[in-house]
C-alpha positions as CSV (number, residue, x, y, z in Angstrom):
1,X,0.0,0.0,0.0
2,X,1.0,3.3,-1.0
3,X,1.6,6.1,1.8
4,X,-0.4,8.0,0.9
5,X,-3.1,5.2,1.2
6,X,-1.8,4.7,4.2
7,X,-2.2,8.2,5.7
8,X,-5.7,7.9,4.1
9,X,-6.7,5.3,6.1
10,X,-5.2,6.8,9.1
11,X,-6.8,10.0,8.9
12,X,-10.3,8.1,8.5
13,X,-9.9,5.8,11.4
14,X,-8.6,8.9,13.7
15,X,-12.3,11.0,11.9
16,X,-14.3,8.0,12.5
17,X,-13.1,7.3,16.5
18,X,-13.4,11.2,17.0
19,X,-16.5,11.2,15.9
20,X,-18.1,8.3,17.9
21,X,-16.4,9.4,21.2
22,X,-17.0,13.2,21.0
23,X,-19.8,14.0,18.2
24,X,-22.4,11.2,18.3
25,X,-22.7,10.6,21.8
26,X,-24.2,14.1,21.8
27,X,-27.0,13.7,19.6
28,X,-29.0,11.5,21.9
29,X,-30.0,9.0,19.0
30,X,-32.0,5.8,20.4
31,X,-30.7,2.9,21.0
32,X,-26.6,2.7,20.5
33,X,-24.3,5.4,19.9
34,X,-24.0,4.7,15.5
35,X,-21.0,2.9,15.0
36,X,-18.8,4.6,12.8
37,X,-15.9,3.1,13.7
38,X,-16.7,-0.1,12.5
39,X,-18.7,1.2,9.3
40,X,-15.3,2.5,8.2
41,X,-13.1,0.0,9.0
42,X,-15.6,-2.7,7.1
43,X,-15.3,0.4,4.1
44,X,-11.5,0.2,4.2
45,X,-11.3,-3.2,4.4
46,X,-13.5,-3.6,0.9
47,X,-11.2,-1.3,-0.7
48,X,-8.1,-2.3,0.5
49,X,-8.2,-6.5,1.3
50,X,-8.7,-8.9,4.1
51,X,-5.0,-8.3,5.6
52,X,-5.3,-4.4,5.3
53,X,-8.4,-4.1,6.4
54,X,-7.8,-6.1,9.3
55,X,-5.2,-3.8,10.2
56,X,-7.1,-0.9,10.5
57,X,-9.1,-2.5,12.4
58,X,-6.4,-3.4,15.5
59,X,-5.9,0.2,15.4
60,X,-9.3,1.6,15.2
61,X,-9.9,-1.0,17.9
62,X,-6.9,-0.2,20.4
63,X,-7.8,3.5,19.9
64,X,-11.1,3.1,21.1
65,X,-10.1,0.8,24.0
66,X,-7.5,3.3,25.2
67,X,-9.8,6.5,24.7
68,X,-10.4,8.0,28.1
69,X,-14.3,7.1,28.1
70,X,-13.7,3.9,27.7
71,X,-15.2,1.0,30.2
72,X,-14.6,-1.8,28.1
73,X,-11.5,-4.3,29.0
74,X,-9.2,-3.5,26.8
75,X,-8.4,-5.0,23.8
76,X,-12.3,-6.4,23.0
77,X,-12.7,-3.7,20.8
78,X,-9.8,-4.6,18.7
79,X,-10.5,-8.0,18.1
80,X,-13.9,-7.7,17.0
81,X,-13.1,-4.9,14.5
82,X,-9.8,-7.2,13.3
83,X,-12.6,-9.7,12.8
84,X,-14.9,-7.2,10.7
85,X,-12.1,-6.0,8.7
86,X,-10.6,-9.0,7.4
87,X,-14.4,-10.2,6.7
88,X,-15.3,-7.1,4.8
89,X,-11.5,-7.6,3.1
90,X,-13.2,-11.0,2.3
91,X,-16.5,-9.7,1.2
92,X,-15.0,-7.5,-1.1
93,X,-12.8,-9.0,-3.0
94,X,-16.0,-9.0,-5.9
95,X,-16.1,-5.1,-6.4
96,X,-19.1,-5.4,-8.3
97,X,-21.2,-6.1,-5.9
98,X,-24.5,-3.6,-5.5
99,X,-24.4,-0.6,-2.6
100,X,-27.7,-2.7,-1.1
101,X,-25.6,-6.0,-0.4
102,X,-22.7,-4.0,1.2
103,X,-24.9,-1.7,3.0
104,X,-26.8,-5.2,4.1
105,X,-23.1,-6.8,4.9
106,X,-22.3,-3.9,6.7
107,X,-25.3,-3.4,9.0
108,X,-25.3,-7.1,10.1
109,X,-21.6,-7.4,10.6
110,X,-21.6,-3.8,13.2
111,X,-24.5,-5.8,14.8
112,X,-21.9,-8.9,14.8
113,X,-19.4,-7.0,16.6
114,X,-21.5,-5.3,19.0
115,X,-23.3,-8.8,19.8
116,X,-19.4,-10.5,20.1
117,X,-18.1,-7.7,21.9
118,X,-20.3,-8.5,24.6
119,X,-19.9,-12.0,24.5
120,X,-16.3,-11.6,25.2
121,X,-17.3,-9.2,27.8
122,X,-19.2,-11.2,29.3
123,X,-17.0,-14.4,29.0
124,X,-13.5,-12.3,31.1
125,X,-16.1,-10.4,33.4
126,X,-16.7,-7.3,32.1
127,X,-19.2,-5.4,34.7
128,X,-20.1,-3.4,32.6
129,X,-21.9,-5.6,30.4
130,X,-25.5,-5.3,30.7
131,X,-27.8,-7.8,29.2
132,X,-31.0,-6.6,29.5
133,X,-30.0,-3.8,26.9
134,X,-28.5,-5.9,24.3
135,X,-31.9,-6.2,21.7
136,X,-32.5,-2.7,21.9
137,X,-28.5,-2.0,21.0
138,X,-28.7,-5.0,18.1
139,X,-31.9,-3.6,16.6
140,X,-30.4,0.2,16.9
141,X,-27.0,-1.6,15.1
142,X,-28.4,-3.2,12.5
143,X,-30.4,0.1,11.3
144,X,-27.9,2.5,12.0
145,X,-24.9,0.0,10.2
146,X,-27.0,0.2,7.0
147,X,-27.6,3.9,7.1
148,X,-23.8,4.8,7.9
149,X,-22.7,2.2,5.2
150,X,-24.8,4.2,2.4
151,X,-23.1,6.9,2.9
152,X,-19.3,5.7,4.0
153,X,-18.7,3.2,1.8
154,X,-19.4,5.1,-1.4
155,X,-17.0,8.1,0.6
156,X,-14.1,5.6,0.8
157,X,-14.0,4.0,-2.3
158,X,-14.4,7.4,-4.2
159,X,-11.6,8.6,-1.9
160,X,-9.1,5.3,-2.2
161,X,-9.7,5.6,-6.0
162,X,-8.6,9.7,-6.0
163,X,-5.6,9.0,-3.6
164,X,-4.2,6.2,-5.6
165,X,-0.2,6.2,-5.8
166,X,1.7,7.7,-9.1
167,X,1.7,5.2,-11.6
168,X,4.9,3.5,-12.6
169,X,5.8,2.9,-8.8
170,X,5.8,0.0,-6.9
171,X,2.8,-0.2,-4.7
């Protein structure tokens, strides 16, 4: 990958984290706080592959964790976004396939990590995990996955194409 890919995808993971722990949280939505983290590291992994996207996901994942909100134990996160990305890298290595599938794709697998997250939670301990609240978060997941991805995912891809390195480099 290029560097300047690679500055791409940093500067959307550090947007998408910023906006999740500062922005969104404000807006009072129902359900879950949207998940844009995981919308855009599912966008990057489509464009850039299972082992990139995977990546990005580790890092979107540890920064979360080690934001100062944070309750969760750390390193959950991580691996459940390391899991998204190198599915979405999986997923999208047809690029033809229609914005409805990947927007589908997308909204079940934020609703995939929110759902293993607590599992693992649960599994080391976590008190935080609270049970009781976890159809209300999948249902709010599921819609709000689909709704980010129809707009990220097109936002990504136009952007990976625009940044792509000089030809007659080595990649």
């Amino acid at each position: 990958m290029a560097w300047i890919r690679v500055m791409l995808a940093v500067a959307l993971t550090v947007t998408a984290v910023l906006l999740q722990l500062t922005v969104l949280p404000l807006l009072h939505l129902p359900g879950a706080v949207p998940n844009v983290v995981a919308v855009t590291v599912i966008a990057i992994g489509l464009v850039a592959g299972s082992v990139r996207g995977a990546i990005v996901g580790f890092v979107a994942g540890m920064l979360i964790d080690l934001a100062p909100p944070s309750i969760a134990t750390l390193g959950i996160t991580a691996l459940v976004l390391v899991l998204a990305g190198f599915a979405a890298g999986v997923f999208g290595e047809d690029p033809d396939r229609p914005l409805f599938l990947i927007c589908a794709f997308s909204s079940l697998t934020c609703a995939l990590t929110m759902l293993a997250g607590t599992l693992v939670g649960g599994i080391v301990g976590d008190p935080h995990v609270t049970w009781s609240r976890v159809p209300g978060i999948l249902i709010s997941e599921l819609i709000y996955g689909a709704l980010l991805a129809a707009v990220i995912v097109p936002l990504v891809k136009w952007l990976w194409v625009r940044v792509a390195p000089p030809a007659g480099r080595l990649p």
